[in-house]
C-alpha positions as YAML, in Angstrom:
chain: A
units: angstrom
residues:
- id: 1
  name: UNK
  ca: [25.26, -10.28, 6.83]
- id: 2
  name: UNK
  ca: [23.84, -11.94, 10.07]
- id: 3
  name: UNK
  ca: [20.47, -11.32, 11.23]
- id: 4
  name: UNK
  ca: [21.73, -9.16, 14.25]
- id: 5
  name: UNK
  ca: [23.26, -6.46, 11.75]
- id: 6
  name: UNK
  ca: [20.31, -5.95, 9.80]
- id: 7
  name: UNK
  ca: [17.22, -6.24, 11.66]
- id: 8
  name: UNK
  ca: [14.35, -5.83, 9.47]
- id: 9
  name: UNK
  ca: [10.74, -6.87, 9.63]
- id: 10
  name: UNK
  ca: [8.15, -7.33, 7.52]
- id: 11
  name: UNK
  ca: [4.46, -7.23, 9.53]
- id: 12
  name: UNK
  ca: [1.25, -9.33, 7.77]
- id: 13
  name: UNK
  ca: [-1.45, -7.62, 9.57]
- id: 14
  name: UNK
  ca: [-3.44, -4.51, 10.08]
- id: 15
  name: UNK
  ca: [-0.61, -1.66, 10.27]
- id: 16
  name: UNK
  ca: [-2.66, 0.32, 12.88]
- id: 17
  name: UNK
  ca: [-2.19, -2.59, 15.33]
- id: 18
  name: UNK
  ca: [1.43, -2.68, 14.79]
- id: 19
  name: UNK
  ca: [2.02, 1.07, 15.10]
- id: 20
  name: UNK
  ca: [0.35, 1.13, 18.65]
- id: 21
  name: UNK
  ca: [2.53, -1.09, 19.61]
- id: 22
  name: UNK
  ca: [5.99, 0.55, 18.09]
- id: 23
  name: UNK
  ca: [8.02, 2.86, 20.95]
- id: 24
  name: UNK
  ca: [7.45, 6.83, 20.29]
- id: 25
  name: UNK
  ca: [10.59, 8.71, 19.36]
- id: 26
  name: UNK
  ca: [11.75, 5.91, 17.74]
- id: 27
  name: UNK
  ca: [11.17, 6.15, 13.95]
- id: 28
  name: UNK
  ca: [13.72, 8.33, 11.67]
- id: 29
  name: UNK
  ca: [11.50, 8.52, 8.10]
- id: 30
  name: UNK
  ca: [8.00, 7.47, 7.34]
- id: 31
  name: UNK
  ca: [6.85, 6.96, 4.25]
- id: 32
  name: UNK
  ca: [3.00, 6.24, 3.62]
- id: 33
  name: UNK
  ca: [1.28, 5.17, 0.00]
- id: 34
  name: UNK
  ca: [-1.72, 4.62, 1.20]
- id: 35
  name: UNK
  ca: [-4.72, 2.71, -1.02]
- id: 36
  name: UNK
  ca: [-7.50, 5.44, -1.73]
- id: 37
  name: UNK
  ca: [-10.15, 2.72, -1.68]
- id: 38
  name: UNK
  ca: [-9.45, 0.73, 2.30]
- id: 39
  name: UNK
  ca: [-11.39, -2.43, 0.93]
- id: 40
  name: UNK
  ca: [-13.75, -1.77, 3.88]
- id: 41
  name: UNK
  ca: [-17.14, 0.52, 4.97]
- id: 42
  name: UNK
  ca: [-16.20, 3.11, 6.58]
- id: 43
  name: UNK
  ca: [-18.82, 5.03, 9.01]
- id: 44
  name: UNK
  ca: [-18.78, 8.93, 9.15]
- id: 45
  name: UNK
  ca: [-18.99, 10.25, 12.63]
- id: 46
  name: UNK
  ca: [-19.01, 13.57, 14.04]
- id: 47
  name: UNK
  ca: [-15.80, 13.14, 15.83]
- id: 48
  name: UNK
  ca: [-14.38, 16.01, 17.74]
- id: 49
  name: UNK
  ca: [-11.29, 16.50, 18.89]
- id: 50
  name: UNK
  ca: [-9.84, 18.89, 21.53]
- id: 51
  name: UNK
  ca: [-6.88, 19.49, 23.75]
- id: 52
  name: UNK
  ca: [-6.58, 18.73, 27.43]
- id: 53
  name: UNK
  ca: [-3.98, 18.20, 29.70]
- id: 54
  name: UNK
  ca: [-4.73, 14.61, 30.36]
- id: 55
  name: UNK
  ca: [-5.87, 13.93, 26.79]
- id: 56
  name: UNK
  ca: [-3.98, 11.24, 24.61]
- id: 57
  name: UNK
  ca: [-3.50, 13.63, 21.66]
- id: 58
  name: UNK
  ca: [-0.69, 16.38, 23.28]
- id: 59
  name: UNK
  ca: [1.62, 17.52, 20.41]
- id: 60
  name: UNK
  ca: [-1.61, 18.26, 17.77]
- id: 61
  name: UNK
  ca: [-2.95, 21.36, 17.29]
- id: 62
  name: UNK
  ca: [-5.89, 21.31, 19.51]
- id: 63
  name: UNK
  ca: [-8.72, 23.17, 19.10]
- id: 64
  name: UNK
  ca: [-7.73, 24.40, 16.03]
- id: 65
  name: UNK
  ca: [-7.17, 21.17, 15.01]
- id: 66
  name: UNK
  ca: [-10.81, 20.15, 15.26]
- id: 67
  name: UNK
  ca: [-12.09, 23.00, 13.93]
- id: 68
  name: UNK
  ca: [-10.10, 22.43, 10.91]
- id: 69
  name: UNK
  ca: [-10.83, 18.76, 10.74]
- id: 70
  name: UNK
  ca: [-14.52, 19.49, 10.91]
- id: 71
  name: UNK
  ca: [-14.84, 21.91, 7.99]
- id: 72
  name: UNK
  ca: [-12.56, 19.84, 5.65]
- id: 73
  name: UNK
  ca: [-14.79, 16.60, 5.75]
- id: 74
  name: UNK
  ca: [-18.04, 18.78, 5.49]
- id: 75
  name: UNK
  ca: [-16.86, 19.06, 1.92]
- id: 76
  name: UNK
  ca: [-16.59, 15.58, 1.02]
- id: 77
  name: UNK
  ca: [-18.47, 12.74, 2.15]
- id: 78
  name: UNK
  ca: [-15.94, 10.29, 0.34]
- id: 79
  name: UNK
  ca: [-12.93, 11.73, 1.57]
- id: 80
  name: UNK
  ca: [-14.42, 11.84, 5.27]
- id: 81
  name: UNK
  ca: [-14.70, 8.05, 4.73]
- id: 82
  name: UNK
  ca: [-11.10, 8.18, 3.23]
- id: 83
  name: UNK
  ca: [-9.79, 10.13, 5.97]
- id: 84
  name: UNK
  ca: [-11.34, 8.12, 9.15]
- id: 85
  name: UNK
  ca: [-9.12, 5.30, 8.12]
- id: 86
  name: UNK
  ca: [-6.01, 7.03, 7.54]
- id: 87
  name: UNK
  ca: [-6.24, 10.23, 10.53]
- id: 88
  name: UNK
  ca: [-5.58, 7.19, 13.06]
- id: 89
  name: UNK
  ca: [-2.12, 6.20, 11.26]
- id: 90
  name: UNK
  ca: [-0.85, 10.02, 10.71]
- id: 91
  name: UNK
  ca: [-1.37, 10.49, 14.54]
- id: 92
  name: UNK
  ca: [0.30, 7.44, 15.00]
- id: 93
  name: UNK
  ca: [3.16, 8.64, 12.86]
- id: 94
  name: UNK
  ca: [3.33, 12.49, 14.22]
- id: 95
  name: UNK
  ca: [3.88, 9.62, 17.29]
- id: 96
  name: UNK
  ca: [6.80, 7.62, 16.12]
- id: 97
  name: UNK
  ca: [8.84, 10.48, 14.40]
- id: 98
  name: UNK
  ca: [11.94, 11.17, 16.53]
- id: 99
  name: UNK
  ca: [12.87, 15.22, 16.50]
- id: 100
  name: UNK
  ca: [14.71, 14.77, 13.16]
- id: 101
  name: UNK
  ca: [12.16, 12.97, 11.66]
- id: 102
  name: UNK
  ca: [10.20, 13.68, 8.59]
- id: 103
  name: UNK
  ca: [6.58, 11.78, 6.93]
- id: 104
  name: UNK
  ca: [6.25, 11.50, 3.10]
- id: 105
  name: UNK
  ca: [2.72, 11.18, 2.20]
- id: 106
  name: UNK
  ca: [2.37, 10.21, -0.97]
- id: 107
  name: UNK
  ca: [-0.90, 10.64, -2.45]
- id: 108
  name: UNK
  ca: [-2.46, 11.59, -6.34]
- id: 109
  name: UNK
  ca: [-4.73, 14.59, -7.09]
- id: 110
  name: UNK
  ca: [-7.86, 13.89, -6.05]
- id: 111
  name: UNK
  ca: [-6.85, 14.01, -2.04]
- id: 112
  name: UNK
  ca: [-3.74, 16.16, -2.39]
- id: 113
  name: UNK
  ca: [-5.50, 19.13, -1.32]
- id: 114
  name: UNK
  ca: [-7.93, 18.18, 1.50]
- id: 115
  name: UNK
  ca: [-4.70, 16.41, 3.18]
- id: 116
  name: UNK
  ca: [-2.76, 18.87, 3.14]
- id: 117
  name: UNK
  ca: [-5.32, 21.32, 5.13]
- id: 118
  name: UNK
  ca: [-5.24, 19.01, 7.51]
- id: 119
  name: UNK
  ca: [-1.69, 17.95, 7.94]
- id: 120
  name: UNK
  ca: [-1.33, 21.26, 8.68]
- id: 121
  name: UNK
  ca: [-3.28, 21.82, 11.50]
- id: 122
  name: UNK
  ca: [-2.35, 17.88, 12.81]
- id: 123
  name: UNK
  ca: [1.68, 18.88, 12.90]
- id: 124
  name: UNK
  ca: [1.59, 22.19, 12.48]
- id: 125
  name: UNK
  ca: [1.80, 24.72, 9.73]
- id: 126
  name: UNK
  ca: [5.61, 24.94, 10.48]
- id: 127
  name: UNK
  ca: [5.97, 21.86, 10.08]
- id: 128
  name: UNK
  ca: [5.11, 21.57, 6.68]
- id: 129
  name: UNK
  ca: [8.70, 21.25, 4.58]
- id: 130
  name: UNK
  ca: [7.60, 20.54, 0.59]
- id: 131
  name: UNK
  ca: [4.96, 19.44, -1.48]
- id: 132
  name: UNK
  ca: [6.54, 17.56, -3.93]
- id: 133
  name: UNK
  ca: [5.75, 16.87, -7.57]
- id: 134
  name: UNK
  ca: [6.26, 13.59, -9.56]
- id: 135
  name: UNK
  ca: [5.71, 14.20, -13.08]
- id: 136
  name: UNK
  ca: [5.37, 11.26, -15.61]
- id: 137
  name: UNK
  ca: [4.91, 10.91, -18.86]
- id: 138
  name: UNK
  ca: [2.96, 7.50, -19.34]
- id: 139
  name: UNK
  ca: [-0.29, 6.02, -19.98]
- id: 140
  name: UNK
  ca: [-3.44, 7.34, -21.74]
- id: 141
  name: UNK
  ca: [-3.94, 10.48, -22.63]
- id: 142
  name: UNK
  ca: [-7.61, 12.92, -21.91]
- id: 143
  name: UNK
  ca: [-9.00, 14.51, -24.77]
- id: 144
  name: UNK
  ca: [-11.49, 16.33, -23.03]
- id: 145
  name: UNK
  ca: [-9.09, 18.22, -19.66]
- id: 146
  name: UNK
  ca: [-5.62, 18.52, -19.70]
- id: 147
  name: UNK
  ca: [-4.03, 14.78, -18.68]
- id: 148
  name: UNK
  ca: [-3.28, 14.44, -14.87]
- id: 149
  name: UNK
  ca: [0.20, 12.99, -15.31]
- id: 150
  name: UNK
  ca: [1.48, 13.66, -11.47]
- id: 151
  name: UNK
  ca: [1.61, 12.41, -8.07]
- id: 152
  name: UNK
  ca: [1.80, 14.77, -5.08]
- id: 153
  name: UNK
  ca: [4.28, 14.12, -1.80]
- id: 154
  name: UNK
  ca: [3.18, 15.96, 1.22]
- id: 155
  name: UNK
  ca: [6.68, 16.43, 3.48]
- id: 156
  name: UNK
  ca: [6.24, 17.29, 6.98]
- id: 157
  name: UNK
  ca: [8.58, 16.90, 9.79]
- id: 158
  name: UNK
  ca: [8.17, 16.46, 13.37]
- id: 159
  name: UNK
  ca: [10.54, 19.64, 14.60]
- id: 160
  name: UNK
  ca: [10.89, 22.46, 12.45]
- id: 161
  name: UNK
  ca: [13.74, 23.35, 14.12]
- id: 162
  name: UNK
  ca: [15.79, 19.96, 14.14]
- id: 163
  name: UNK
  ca: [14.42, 17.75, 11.11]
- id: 164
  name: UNK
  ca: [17.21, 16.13, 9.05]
- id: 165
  name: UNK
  ca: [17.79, 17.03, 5.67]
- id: 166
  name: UNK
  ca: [21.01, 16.68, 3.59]
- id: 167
  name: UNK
  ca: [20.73, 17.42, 0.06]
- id: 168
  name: UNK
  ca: [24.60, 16.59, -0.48]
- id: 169
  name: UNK
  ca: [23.83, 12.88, -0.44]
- id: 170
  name: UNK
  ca: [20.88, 13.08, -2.76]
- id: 171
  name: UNK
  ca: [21.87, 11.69, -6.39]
- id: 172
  name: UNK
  ca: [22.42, 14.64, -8.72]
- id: 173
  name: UNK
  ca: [20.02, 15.15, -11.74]
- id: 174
  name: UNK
  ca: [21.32, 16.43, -15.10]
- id: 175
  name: UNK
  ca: [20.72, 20.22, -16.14]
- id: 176
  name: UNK
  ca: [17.69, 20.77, -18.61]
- id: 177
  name: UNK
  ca: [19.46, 23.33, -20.52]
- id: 178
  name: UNK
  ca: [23.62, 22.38, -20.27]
- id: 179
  name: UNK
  ca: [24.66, 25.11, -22.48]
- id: 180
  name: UNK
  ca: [23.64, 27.62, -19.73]
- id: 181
  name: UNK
  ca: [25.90, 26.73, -16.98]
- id: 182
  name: UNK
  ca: [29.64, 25.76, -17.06]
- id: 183
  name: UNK
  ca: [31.03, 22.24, -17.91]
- id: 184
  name: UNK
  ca: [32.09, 21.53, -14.69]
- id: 185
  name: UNK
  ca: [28.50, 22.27, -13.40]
- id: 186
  name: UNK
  ca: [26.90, 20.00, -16.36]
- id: 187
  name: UNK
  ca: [29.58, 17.42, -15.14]
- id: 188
  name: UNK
  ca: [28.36, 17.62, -11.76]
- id: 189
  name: UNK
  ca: [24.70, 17.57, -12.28]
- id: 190
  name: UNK
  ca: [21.97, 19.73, -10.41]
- id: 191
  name: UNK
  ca: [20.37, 19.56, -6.90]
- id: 192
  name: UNK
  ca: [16.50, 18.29, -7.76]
- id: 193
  name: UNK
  ca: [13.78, 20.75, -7.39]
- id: 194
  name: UNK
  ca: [10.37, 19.81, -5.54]
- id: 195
  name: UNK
  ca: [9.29, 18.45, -9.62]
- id: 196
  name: UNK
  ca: [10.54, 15.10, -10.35]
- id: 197
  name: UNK
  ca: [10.34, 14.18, -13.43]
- id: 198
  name: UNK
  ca: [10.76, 10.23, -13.07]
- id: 199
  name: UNK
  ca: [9.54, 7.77, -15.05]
- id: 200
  name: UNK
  ca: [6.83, 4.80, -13.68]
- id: 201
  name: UNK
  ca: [8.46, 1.81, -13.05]
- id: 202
  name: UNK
  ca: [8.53, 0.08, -16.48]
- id: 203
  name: UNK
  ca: [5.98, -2.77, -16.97]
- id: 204
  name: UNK
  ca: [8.69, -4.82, -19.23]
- id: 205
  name: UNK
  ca: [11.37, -3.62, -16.79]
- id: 206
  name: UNK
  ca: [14.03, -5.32, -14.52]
- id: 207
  name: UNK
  ca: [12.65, -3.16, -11.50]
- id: 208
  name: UNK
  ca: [8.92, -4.31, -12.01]
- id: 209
  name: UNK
  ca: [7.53, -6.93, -9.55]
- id: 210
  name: UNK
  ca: [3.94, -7.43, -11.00]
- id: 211
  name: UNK
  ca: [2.71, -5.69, -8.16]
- id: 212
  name: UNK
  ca: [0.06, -2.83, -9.23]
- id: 213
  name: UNK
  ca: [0.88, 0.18, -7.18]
- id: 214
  name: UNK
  ca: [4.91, -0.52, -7.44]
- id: 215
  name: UNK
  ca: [6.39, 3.04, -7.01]
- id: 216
  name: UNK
  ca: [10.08, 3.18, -8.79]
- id: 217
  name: UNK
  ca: [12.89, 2.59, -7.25]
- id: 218
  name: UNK
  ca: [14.73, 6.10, -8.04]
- id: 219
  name: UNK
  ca: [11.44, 8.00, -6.28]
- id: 220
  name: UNK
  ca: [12.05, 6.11, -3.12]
- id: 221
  name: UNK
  ca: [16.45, 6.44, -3.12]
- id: 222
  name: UNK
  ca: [15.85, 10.34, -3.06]
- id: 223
  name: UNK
  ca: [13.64, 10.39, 0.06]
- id: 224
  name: UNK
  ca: [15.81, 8.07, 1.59]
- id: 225
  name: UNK
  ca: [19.15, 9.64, 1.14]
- id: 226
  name: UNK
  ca: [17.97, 13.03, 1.72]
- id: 227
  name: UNK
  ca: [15.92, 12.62, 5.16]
- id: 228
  name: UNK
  ca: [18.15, 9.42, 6.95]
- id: 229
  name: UNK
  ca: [21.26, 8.84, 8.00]
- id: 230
  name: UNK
  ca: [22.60, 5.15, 7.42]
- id: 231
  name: UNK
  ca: [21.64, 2.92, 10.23]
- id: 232
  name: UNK
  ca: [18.57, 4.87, 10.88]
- id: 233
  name: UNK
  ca: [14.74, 3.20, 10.86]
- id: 234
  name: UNK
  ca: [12.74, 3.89, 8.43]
- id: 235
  name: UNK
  ca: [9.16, 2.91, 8.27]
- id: 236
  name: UNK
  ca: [6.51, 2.09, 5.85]
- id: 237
  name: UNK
  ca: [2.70, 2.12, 6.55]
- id: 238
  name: UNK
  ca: [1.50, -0.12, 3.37]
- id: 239
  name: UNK
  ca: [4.65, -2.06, 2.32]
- id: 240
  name: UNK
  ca: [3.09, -3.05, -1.28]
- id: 241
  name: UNK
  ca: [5.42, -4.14, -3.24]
- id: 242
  name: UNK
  ca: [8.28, -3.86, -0.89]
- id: 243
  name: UNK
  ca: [10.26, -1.01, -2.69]
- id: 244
  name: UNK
  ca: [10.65, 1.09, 0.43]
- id: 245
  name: UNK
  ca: [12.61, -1.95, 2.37]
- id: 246
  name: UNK
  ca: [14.49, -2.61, -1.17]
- id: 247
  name: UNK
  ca: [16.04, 0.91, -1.60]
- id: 248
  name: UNK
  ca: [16.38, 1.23, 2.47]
- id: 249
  name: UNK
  ca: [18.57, -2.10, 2.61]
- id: 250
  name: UNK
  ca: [20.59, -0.70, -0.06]
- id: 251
  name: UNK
  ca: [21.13, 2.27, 1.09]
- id: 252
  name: UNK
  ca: [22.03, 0.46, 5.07]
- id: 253
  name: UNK
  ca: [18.83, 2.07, 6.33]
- id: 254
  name: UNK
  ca: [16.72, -0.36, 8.64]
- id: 255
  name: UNK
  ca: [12.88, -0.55, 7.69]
- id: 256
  name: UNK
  ca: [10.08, -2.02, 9.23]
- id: 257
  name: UNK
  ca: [7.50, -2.64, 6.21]
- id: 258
  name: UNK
  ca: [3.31, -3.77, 6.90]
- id: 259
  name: UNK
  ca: [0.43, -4.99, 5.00]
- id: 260
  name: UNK
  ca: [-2.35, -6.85, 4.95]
- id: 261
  name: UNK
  ca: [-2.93, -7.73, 1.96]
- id: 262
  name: UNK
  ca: [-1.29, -11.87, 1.08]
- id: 263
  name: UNK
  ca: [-0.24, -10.54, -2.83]
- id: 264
  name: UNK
  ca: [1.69, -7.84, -1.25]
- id: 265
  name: UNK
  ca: [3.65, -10.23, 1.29]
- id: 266
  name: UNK
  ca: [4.01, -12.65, -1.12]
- id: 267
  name: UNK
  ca: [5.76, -10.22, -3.67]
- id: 268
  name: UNK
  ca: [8.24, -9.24, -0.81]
- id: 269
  name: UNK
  ca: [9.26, -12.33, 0.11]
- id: 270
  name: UNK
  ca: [10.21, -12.96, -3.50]
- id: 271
  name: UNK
  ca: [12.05, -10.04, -4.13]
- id: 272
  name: UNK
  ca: [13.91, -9.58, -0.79]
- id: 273
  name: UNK
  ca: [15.01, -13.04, -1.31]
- id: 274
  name: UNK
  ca: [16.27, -12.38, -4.74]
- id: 275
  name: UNK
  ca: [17.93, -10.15, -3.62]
- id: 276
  name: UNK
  ca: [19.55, -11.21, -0.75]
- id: 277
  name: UNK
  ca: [18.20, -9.27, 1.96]
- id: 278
  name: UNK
  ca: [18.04, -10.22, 5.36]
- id: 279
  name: UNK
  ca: [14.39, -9.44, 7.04]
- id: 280
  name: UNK
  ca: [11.99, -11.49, 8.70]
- id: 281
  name: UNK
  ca: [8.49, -12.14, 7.81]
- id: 282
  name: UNK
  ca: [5.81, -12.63, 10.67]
- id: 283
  name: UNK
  ca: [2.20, -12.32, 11.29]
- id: 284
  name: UNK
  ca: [0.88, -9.87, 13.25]
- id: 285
  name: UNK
  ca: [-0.78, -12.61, 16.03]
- id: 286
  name: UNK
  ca: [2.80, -14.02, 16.41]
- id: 287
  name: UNK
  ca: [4.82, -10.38, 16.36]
- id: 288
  name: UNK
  ca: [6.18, -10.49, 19.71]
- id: 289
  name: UNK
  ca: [7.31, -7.23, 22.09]
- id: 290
  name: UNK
  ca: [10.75, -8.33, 22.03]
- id: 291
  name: UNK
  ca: [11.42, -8.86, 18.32]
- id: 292
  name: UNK
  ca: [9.70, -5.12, 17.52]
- id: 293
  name: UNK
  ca: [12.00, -3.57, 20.46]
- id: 294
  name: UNK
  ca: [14.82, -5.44, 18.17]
- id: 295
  name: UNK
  ca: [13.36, -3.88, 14.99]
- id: 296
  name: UNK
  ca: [13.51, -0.47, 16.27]
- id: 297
  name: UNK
  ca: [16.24, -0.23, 18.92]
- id: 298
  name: UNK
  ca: [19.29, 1.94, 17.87]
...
């Protein structure tokens, strides 16, 4: 396929950067998997923000917003840290979302709940369309608490009122209990539920890249095909291992992936050549205006 058809772009760089620079309105799904430990010292500051008509923040919640904001990271000195570096990118993506667009924030236990307070004053409570479960079944085992064997998925979409959803083209899942519905509904399969039950990507499997946070393939094909429309962008904040732009290129979604990290871009490049897929690799000092307005035009 040439180049023209299929213009994806991988960024090496700090992602922040790159999303400044990225057209509002212009981005159909996000999805963020974002490292709980940044690699860098974070400072804690009493940051405040507020409304105003000339302020650079319309669309949040305002007041309300740093009120909220305030309390949460009173709690938790760590997650305040955590949260500085990642508040800056959710703004940015409440930015980028067109009206039909939806974020997937993918995080484990541990941050779940503080995010989700504050996603909800930063888009808005009605805004707010799942949390999802992924349930797994892999790994050791606690003997002393009851094993954390999940991942949560915070959905939230940009325009309650016009966000894109379309369960038909998600791939069916089969029942748990067949003998309770009628063959040509165990034939069909079920609709999935906000639980997954998925397994991790195997680490003697085909799908596995070497790449430590690798989310599976199947995880990533259901957001996808339930919140774009072939042809549409979709966008990934920490491209890892690349399994965003995989599933996206298969399913004839466009995807702009980032990272800064040389293992992750060197993963990439291996398996989107392996696999055939057209994108273009370039470092954030040499990403040009024109090539992004190519990345994300319609």
């Amino acid at each position: 396929m040439p180049e023209a058809a299929t213009p994806n772009l991988v960024v090496f760089g700090d992602n922040l950067e790159v999303l400044k620079r990225v057209s509002e309105s212009t981005v159909q799904l996000i999805y963020i998997d974002p490292p709980f430990n940044t690699g860098r010292k974070q400072t804690r500051g009493a940051i405040s923000t507020k409304r105003s008509e000339t302020g650079n923040r319309i669309g949040f919640k305002g007041e309300r917003y740093a009120t909220v904001r305030e309390t949460v990271l009173s709690y938790d000195d760590e997650f305040a840290d955590y949260w500085a570096f990642l508040e800056p990118r959710l703004e940015e993506a409440w930015r980028l979302l067109t009206d039909t667009g939806t974020l997937y924030l993918h995080l484990d236990y541990r941050e779940a709940h503080y995010a989700k307070v504050l996603l909800d004053a930063l888009f808005g409570r009605d805004c707010f369309l799942n949390e999802l479960i992924w349930a797994y079944d892999y790994g050791g085992k606690a003997k002393n608490r009851w094993p954390a064997k999940h991942d949560t998925i915070l959905v939230y979409v940009k325009n309650p009122k016009t966000y894109f959803f379309n369960s038909d083209a998600v791939d069916r899942e089969p029942y748990m209990a067949p003998g309770l519905v009628t063959p040509e509904k165990v034939a069909r399969g079920k609709l999935p539920t906000d639980v997954w039950w998925h397994t991790i990507v195997s680490p003697t499997g085909k799908e596995k890249t070497g790449y430590p946070t690798q989310k599976p393939i199947g995880i990533l094909r259901r957001i996808i095909q339930a919140s774009s429309n072939p042809g549409d962008l979709v966008v990934d904040f920490f491209g890892g291992s690349g399994t965003t732009g995989a599933v996206a290129d298969l399913l004839g979604r466009r995807f702009i992936l980032m990272d800064q990290n040389p293992e992750s871009i060197a993963v990439m490049r291996e398996r989107f050549a392996a696999n055939q897929v057209a994108v273009d690799f370039i470092d954030l000092a040499d990403l040009t205006e024109d090539r992004l307005s190519a990345a994300t035009a319609n």
